[in-house]
C-alpha positions in Angstrom: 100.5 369.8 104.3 101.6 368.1 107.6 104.8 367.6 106.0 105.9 371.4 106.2 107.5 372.7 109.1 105.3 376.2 110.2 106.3 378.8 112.2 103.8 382.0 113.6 104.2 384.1 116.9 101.9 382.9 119.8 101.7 385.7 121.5 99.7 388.9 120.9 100.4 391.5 118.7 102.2 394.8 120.3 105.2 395.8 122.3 106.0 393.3 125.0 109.0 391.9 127.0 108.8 388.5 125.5 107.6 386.9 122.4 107.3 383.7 121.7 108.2 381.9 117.8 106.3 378.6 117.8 108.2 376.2 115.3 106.7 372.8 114.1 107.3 369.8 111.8 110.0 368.0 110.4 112.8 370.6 110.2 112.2 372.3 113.2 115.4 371.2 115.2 117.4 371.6 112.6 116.3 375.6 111.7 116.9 375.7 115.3 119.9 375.4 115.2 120.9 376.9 112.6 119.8 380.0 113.7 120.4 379.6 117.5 123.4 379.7 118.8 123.4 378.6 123.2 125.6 380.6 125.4 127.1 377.5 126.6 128.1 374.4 125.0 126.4 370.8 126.0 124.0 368.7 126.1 120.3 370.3 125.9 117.5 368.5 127.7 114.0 368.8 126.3 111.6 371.3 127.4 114.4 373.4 129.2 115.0 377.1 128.1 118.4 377.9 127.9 120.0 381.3 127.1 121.9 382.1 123.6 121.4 384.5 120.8 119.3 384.6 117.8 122.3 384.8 114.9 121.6 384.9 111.1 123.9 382.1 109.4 124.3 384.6 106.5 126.0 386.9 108.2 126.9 385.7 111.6 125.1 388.9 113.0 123.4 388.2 116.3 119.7 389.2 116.4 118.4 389.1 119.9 119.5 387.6 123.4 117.2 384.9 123.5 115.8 381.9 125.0 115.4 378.8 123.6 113.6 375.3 124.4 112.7 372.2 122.2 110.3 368.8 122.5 110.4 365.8 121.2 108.3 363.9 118.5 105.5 362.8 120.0 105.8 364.2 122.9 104.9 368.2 122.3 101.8 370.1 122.1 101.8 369.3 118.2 103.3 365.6 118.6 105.9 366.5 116.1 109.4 367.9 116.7 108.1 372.0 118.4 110.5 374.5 119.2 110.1 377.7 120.9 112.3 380.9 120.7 111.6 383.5 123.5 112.8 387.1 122.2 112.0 390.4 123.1 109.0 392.0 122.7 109.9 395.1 120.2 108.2 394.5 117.1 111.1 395.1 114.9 112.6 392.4 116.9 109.9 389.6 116.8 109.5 390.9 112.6 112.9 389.9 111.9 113.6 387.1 114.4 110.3 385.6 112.4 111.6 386.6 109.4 114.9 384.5 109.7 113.1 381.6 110.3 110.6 381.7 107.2 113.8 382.0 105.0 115.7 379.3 106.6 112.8 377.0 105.3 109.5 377.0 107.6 106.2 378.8 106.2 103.8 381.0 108.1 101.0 379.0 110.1 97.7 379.3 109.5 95.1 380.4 112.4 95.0 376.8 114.9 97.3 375.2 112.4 98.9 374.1 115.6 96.1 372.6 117.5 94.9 371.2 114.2 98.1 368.7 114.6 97.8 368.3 118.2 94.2 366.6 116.7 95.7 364.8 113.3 98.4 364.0 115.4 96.1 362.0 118.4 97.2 364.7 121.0 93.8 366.1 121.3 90.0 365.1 119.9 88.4 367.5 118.4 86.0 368.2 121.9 89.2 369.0 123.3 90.4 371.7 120.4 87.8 373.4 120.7 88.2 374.1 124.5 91.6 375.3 123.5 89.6 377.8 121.7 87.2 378.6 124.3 89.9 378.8 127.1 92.1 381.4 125.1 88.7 383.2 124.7 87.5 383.4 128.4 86.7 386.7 130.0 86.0 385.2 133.3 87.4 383.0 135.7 84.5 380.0 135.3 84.4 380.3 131.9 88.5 379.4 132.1 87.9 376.9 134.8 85.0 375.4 132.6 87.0 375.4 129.3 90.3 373.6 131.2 88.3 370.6 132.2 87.3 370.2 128.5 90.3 370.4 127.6 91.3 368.1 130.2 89.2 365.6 127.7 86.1 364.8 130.0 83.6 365.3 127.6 85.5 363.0 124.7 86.1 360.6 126.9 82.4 360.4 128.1 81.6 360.4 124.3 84.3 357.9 123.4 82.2 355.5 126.3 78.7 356.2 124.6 80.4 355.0 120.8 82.3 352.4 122.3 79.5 350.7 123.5 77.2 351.7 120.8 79.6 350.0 118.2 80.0 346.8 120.3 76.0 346.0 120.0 76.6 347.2 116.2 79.0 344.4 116.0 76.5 341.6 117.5 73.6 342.8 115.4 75.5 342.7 112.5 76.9 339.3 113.7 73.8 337.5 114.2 72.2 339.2 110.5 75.2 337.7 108.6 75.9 334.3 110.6 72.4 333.9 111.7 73.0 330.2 112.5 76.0 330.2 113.9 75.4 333.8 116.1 72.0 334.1 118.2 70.4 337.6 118.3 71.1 340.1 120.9 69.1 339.7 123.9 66.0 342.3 123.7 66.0 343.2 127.2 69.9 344.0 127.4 69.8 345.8 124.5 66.9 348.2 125.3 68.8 348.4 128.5 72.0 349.7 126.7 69.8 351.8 124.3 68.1 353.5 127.7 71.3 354.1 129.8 72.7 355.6 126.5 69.7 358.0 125.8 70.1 359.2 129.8 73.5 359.9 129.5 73.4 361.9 126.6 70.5 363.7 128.0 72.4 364.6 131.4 75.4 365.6 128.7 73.0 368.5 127.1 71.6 369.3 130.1 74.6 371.4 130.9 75.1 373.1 127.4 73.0 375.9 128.8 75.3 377.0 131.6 78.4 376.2 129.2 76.9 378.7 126.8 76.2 380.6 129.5 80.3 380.7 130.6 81.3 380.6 127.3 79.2 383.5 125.6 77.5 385.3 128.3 74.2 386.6 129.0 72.3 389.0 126.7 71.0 391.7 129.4 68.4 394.6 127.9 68.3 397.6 130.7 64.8 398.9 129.6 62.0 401.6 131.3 61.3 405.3 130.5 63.6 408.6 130.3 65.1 409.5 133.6 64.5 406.0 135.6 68.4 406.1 136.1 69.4 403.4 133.8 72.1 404.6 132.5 73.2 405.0 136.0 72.4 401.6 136.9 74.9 400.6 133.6 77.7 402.4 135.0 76.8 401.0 138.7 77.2 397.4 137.5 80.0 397.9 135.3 81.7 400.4 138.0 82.8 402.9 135.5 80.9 406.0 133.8 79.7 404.0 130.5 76.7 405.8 130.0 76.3 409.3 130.0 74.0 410.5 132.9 71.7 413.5 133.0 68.4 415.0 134.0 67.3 415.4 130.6 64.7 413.1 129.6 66.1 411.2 126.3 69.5 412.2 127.1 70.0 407.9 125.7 69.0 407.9 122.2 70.9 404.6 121.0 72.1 401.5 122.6 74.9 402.1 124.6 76.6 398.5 125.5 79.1 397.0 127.6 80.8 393.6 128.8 81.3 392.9 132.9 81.5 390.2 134.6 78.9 388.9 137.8 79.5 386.1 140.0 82.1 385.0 137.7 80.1 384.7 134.4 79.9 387.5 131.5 77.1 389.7 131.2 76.5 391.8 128.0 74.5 394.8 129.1 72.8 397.2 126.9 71.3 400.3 127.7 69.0 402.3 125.8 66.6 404.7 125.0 63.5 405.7 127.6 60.6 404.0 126.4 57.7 406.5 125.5 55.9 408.1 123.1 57.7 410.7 121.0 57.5 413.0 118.2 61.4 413.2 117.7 61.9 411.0 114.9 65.7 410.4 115.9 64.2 409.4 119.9 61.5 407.7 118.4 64.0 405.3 116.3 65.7 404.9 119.9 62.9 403.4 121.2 62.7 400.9 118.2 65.9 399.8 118.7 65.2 399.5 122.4 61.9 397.2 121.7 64.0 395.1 119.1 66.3 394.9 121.9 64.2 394.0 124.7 63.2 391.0 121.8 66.4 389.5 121.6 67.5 389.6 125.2 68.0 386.6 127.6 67.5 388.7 130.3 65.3 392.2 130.7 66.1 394.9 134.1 63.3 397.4 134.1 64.1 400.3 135.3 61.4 402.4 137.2 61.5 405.6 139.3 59.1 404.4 142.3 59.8 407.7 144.3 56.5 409.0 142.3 53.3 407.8 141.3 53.5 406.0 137.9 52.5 407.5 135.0 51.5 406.2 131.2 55.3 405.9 130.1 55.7 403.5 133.7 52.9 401.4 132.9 53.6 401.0 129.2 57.3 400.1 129.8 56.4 397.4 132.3 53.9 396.3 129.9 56.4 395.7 127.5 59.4 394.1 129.6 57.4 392.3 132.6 57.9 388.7 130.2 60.0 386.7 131.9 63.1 386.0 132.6 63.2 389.5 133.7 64.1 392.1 136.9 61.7 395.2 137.5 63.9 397.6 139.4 62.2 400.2 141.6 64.6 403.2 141.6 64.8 406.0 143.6 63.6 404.7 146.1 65.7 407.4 148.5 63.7 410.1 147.1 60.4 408.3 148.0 58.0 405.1 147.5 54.6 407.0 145.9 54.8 404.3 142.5 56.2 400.9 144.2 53.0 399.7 145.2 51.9 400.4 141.8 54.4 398.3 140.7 54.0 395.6 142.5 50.3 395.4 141.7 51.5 395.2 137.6 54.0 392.9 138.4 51.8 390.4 140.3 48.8 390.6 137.4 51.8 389.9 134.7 53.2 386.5 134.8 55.4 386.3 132.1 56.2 382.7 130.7 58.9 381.8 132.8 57.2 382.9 135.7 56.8 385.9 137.9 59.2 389.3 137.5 61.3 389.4 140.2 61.5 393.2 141.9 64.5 394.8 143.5 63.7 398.2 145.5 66.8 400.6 146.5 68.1 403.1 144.4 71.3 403.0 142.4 73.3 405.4 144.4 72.9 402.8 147.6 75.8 399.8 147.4 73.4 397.0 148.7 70.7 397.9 146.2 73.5 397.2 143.6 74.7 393.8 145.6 71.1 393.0 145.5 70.8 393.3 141.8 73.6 391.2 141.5 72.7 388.4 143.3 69.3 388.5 141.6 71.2 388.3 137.8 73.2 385.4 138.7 70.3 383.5 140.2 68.3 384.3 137.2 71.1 383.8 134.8 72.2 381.0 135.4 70.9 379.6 138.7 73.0 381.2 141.2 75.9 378.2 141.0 77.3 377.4 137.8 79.5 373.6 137.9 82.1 374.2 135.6 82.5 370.4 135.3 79.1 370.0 134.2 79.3 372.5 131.3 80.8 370.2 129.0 79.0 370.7 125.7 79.6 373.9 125.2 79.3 374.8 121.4 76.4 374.5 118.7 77.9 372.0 116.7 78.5 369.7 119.6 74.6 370.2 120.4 73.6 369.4 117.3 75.8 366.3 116.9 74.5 364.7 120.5 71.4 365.8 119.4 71.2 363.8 116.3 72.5 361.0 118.5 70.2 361.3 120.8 67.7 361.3 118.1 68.9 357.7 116.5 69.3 355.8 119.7 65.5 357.4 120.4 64.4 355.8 117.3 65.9 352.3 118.0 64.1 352.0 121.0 61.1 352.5 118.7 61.7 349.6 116.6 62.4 347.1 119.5 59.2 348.2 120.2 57.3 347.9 117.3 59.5 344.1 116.9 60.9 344.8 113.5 64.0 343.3 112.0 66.9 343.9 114.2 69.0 345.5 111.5 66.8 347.9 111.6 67.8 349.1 115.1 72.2 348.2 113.1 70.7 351.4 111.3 69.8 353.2 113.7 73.0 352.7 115.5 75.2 353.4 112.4 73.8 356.9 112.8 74.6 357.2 116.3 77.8 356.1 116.3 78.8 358.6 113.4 77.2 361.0 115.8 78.9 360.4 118.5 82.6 360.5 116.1 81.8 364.3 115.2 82.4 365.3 118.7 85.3 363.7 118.8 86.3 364.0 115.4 86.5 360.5 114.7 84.0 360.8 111.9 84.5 364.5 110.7 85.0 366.2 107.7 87.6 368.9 106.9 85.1 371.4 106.2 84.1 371.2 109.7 87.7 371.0 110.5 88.1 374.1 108.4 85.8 375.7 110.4 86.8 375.0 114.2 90.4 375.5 113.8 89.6 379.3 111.4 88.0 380.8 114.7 92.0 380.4 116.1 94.6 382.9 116.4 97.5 382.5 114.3 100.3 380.6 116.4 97.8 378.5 118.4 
């Protein structure tokens, strides 16, 4: 209920020299201040901290030295009457602190029950909440960059454009079907024109939900090849720590060993595993099933191989299985000799995968440019090399799906101008696109999808 005032901690769990207590709704001010008492007496401003103490009004004890700072109806992250109260960071403080203000009459917020006002409230559209969520979850500096300037409302105000438009032929369609003597049809020729220029724009939207995805979730990286290529070593290379342990013994990696870095700025989630060969062990043989299933799922494949040798059957077969592309063949050990990188090379060139050819990288992990090498390589596979951070602005599933559908409907309006059927056929065809177009926003959403945005949240956001 909107009417209740809440109240949860937005900032993380654990010891820390400040916490925050985020209170909103009706009563905020006045739990406030009841159980805030300023150091000096006068007139507050909004949105300035000042100094005071927590006190309970039972029994006048004083809690905490605090800060506190409140906002004005509408103007506050929630639109309703917020306050915050900065206390120390000791959990028995922030449990008690919190504790006072649940019993002076606010309940305990639900996870994004705060940016689900900011929305209900007209703060926010829903495009824009969920780049709150996306921004609080960014391991990288793009990704944050990316998720601000959704936040910033670009993509619902693109959106906004497309429905605006979309309902104003709506509204001459259905003119001209229920006045047809007073109101002439829409011309055909502007209308297709509309219809076309709306189709393009959502098609240059969606063309950058694969490098928002791409910020937002990461890469899935496989590191494949057989025992003792040195890619394990290659793990704790790009990741600049000892993941992985390394050794000499062949099928020292029986199970996937995984990690999160970050390259050029966008999130990688590597995975090594086990050496690809044949085996007798049953416990390395179900390594190298998980590696395969693996190799199956991943965006992007590195093959290791140990090119200071001549390649052998476990070489051949692992290239065999991870030279699809999008992928990396990396010819290791490459200080210890060459004997196997023409070989490579050869496989590589008679394996075109679907995406085109392998690309191959030659050093050896223990050299620093080999490793700068790789790296440059990944992020031009990945994601191109340059990632536009203002161009990723349909960044989840449901907001694909949505323009998709859009998409979809204006697609099949064009049809029936086409085929000349009755032009409230095309009123149809824009009703769905419209209601398309209102789900990204959330001007045309349900609260089960609102359920669902806002549950991904932490509490006291």
């Amino acid at each position: 209920m909107t009417d209740d005032t809440i109240a949860a901690v937005a900032t993380p769990p654990g010891v820390a020299a400040i916490a925050i207590i985020r209170i909103s709704g009706p009563h905020a001010r006045a739990i406030e201040q009841t159980c805030f008492a300023p150091a000096r007496i006068g007139q507050r401003r909004p949105a300035t901290l000042v100094r005071g103490w927590i006190v309970d009004p039972a029994s006048g004890e004083r809690l905490d030295d605090a800060l506190a700072a409140f906002f004005v109806a509408p103007h506050s992250y929630t639109g309703e009457d917020l306050v915050e109260l900065h206390v120390h960071g000791g959990g028995g403080v922030v449990a008690t602190c919190l504790a006072l203000v649940l019993r002076l009459g606010a309940v305990l917020a639900t996870p994004g029950e705060f940016t689900r006002r900011a929305f209900l409230n007209g703060r926010i559209d829903l495009a824009q909440a969920e780049a709150v969520a996306d921004l609080i979850a960014a391991e990288s500096e793009r990704a944050a960059k990316a998720a601000a300037y959704r936040l910033a409302g670009a993509l619902g105000a693109r959106v906004r454009e497309l429905r605006s438009e979309a309902l104003d032929r709506l509204v001459e369609i259905e003119a001209h079907v229920d006045y047809p003597d007073e109101v002439a049809p829409p011309d055909p020729t502007q209308l297709r024109a509309v219809l076309e220029r709306q189709s393009a724009d959502v098609d240059e939207l969606m063309r950058g939900a694969g490098a928002a995805h791409v910020l937002r979730d990461g890469i899935e990286c496989t590191i494949a090849g057989p025992p003792n290529a040195g890619k394990s070593s290659l793990l704790n290379a790009l990741a600049c720590a000892e993941r992985a342990i390394v050794s000499d013994i062949a099928g020292t990696t029986r199970d996937i060993v995984e990690d999160r870095i970050a390259i050029d700025g966008v999130v990688l989630r590597l995975r090594d595993t086990a050496g690809l060969r044949a085996t007798r062990d049953p416990v390395e043989a179900e390594g190298v099933n998980r590696a395969l299933a693996a190799i199956a799922q991943a965006q992007l494949v590195i093959t290791v191989i140990d090119v200071s040798r001549a390649l052998g059957p476990d070489e051949r077969d692992a290239l065999a299985h991870t030279t699809a592309a999008p992928s990396i063949v990396f010819g290791n050990k490459l200080d210890l000799g060459d004997g196997g990188l023409a070989g490579v090379r050869s496989i590589v060139a008679a394996n075109d995968g679907d995406g085109g050819r392998p690309t191959i990288v030659a050093g050896s992990v223990r050299w620093p440019e080999t490793i700068d090498e790789l790296r440059r390589v990944i992020a031009d596979i990945g994601w191109g090399g340059a990632l536009d951070g203002s161009r990723a602005l349909v960044a989840g599933a449901r907001q694909i799906e949505a323009l998709t559908r859009g998409r979809s409907a204006i697609g099949q309006a064009l049809e029936t101008l086409d085929a000349h059927l009755p032009i409230d056929l095309v009123a149809a065809d824009l009703r769905d696109a419209i209601a398309a177009y209102g789900e990204v926003t959330g001007d045309t959403v349900t609260e089960e999808v609102l359920d669902g945005i806002f549950s991904r949240f932490c509490v006291g956001k």
